[in-house]
C-alpha positions as CSV (number, residue, x, y, z in Angstrom):
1,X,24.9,0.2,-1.8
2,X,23.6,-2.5,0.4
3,X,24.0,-6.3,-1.4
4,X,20.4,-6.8,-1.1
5,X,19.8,-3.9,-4.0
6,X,19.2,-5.9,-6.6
7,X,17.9,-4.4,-10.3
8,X,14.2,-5.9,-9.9
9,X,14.0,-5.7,-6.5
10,X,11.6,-3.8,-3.8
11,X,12.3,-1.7,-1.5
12,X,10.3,-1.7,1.7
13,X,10.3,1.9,3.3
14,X,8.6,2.3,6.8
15,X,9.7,5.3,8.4
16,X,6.7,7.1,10.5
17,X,7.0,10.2,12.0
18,X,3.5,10.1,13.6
19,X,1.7,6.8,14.9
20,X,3.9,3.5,14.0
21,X,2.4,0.0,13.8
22,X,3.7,-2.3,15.4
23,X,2.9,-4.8,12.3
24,X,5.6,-3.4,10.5
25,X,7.9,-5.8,11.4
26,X,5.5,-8.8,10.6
27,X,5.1,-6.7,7.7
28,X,8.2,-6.6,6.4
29,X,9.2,-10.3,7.3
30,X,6.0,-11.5,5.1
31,X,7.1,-8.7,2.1
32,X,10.6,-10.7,2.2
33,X,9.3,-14.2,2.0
34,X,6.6,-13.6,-0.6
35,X,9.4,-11.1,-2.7
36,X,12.0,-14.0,-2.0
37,X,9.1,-16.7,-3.7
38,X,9.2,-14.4,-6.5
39,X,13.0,-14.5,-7.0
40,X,13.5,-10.6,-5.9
41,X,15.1,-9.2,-2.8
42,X,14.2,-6.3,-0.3
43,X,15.5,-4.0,1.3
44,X,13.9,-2.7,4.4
45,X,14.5,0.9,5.7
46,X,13.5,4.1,7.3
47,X,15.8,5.9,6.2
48,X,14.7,8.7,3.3
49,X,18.4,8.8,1.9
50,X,17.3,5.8,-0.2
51,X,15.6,7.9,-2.3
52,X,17.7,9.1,-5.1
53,X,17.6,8.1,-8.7
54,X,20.3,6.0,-8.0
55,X,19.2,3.9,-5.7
56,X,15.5,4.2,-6.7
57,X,16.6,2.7,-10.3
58,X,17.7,-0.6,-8.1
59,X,13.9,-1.3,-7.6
60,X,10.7,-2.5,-9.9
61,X,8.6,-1.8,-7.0
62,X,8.5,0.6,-3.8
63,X,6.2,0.0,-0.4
64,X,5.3,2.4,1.6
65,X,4.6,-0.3,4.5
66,X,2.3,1.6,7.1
67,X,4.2,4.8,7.0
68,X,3.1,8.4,8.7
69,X,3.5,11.8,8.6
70,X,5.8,13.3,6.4
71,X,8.8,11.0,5.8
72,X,10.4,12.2,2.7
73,X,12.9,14.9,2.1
74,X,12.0,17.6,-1.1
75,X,15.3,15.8,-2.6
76,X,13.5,12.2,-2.1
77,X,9.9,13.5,-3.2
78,X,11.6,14.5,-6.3
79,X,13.0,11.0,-6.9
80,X,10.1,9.2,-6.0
81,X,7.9,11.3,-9.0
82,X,10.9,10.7,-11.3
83,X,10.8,7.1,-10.4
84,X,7.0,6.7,-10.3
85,X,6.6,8.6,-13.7
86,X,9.4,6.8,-15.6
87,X,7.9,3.5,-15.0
88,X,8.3,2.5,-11.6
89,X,5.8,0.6,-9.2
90,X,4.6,1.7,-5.9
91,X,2.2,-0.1,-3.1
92,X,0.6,1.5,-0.2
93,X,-0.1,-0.5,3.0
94,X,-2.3,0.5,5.2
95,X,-1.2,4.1,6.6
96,X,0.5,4.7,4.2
97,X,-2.6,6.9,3.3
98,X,-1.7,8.6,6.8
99,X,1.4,10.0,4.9
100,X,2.9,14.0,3.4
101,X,-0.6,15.4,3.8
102,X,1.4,18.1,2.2
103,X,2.3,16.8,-0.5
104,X,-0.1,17.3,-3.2
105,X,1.7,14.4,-5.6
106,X,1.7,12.0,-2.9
107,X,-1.9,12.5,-2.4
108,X,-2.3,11.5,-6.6
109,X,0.3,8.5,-5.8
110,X,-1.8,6.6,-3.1
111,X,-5.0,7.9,-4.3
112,X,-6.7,9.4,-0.9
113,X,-6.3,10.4,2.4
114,X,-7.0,9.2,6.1
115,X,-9.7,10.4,8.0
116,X,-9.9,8.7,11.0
117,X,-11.2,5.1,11.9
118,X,-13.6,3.5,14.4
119,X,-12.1,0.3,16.6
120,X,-10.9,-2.9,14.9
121,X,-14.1,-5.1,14.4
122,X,-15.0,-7.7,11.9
123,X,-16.4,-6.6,8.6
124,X,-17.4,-7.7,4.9
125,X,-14.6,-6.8,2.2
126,X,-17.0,-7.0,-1.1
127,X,-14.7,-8.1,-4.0
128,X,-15.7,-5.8,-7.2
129,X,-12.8,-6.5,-9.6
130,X,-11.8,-10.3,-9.0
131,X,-9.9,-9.3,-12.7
132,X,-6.8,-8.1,-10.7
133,X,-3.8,-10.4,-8.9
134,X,-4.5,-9.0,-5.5
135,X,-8.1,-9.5,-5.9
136,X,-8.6,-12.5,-8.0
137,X,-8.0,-15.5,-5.1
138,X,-10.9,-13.5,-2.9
139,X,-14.4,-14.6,-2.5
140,X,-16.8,-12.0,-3.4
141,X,-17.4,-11.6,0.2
142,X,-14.8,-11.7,2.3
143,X,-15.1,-11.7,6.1
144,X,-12.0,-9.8,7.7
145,X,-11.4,-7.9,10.8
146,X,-9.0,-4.7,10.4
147,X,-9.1,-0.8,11.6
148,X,-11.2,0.4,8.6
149,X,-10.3,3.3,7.4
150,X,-12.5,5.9,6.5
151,X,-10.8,8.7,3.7
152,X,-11.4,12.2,3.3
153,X,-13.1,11.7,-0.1
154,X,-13.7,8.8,-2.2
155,X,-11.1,8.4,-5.1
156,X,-13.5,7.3,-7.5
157,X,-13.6,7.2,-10.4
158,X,-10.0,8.6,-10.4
159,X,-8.8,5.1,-9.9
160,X,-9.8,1.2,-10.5
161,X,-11.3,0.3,-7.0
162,X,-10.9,-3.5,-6.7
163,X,-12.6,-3.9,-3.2
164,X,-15.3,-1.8,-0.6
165,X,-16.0,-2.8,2.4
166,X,-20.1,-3.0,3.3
167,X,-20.5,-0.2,6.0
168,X,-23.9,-1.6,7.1
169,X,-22.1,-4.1,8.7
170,X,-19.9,-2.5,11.0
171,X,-19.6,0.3,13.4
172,X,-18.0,3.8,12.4
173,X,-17.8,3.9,8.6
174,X,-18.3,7.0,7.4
175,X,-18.5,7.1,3.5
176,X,-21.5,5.9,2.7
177,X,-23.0,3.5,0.9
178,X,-19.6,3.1,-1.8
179,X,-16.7,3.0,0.8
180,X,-13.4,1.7,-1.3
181,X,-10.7,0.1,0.4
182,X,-8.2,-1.6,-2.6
183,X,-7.5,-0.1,-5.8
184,X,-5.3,0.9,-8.4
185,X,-4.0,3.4,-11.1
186,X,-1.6,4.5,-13.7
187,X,0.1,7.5,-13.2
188,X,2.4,8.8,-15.8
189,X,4.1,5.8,-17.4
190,X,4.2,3.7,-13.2
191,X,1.3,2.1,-11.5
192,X,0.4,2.6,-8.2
193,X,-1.2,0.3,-5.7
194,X,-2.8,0.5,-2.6
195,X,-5.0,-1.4,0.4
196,X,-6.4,-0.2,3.4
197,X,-6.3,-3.7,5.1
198,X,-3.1,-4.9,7.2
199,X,-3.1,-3.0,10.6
200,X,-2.0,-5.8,12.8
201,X,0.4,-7.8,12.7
202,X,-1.6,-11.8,12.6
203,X,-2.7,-10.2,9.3
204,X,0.7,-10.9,8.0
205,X,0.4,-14.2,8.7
206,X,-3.3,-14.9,6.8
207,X,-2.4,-16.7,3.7
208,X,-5.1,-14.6,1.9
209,X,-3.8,-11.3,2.9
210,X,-0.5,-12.3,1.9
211,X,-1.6,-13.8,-1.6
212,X,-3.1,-10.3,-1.5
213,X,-0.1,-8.3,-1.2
214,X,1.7,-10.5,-3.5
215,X,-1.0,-9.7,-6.4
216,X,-0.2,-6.3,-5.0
217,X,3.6,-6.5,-6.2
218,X,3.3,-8.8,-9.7
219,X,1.2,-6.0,-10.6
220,X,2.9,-3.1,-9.8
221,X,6.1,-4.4,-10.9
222,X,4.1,-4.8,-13.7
């Protein structure tokens, strides 16, 4: 077991099989310093062999850190409902909604699935639950550029949407008039996290986003 496993710590797992972002590594470099401000280490990987119980128990908190495509074994699915259902957090970055379309679980873990996105432009994030620690340090409005993801069907009200982005102000949404980007949800005794936002790498580097992702991690560690 590598020293970084530490009981209370997160693993950061980024292994793609389709499109890869090359934000990962900014990713994971700003997931280590805001873990490390926290007292916790990481563990970065793509390697699915991680997930067992064993290691898995190592861990308060998993990100899936822009994965794709399917990147689990059946062994490692297993472990991650085990984990997820006995109490374990999980956070979703960005494609990690692009991930085991397969997978029926996975799609309950992360809450929806990609559908395709129009070019990276600047939009308005509307803040609509400031009550939650990746949410609460926003403005109401919040002007971002991202790739805006558009999802094959809105997971309301199966989940506690946080943020939408306003699709009146940008080209390519495709969801309408309630278009969420952020939320959260319990499932069995875990919580699960996730956020559209954090496609390129400078985004890594915006003390917002990362005060974002850090709510993102107090509150699935829970």
């Amino acid at each position: 077991m590598p020293s970084s496993h530490l009981p209370g710590g997160v693993l950061v797992f980024t292994r793609t099989t389709a499109y890869r972002h090359d934000s990962i590594p900014a990713g994971i470099d700003a997931l280590g310093e805001l873990a490390a401000g926290e007292g916790l280490k990481t563990y970065a990987t793509d390697d699915p062999g991680v997930f067992t119980a064993g290691d898995l128990a190592s861990y308060s908190a998993v990100v899936f850190l822009s994965t794709s495509g399917d990147v689990l074994t059946e062994e490692g699915k297993a472990a991650l409902e085990r984990y997820i259902g006995s109490g374990g957090g999980f956070v979703g970055v960005h494609s990690a909604a692009c991930t085991e379309y397969g997978w029926p679980y996975y799609g309950e873990l992360v809450g929806a699935r990609f559908d395709g996105h129009p070019d990276i432009q600047p939009a308005v994030v509307t803040v609509e639950d400031a009550g939650h620690p990746a949410t609460a340090h926003l403005p109401e409005r919040w002007e971002w550029t991202d790739e805006w993801y558009n999802f094959r069907a809105n997971p309301r009200p199966g989940v506690r949407v946080l943020a939408t982005v306003d699709e009146r102000l940008y080209e390519g949404g495709t969801m309408g008039n309630d278009h969420p980007l952020v939320w959260c949800h319990r499932l069995g005794d875990g919580r699960a996290f996730y956020t559209a936002l954090g496609h390129s790498a400078e985004a890594y580097a915006d003390p917002a986003f990362r005060a974002h992702l850090l709510g993102a991690l107090r509150w699935a560690r829970g």
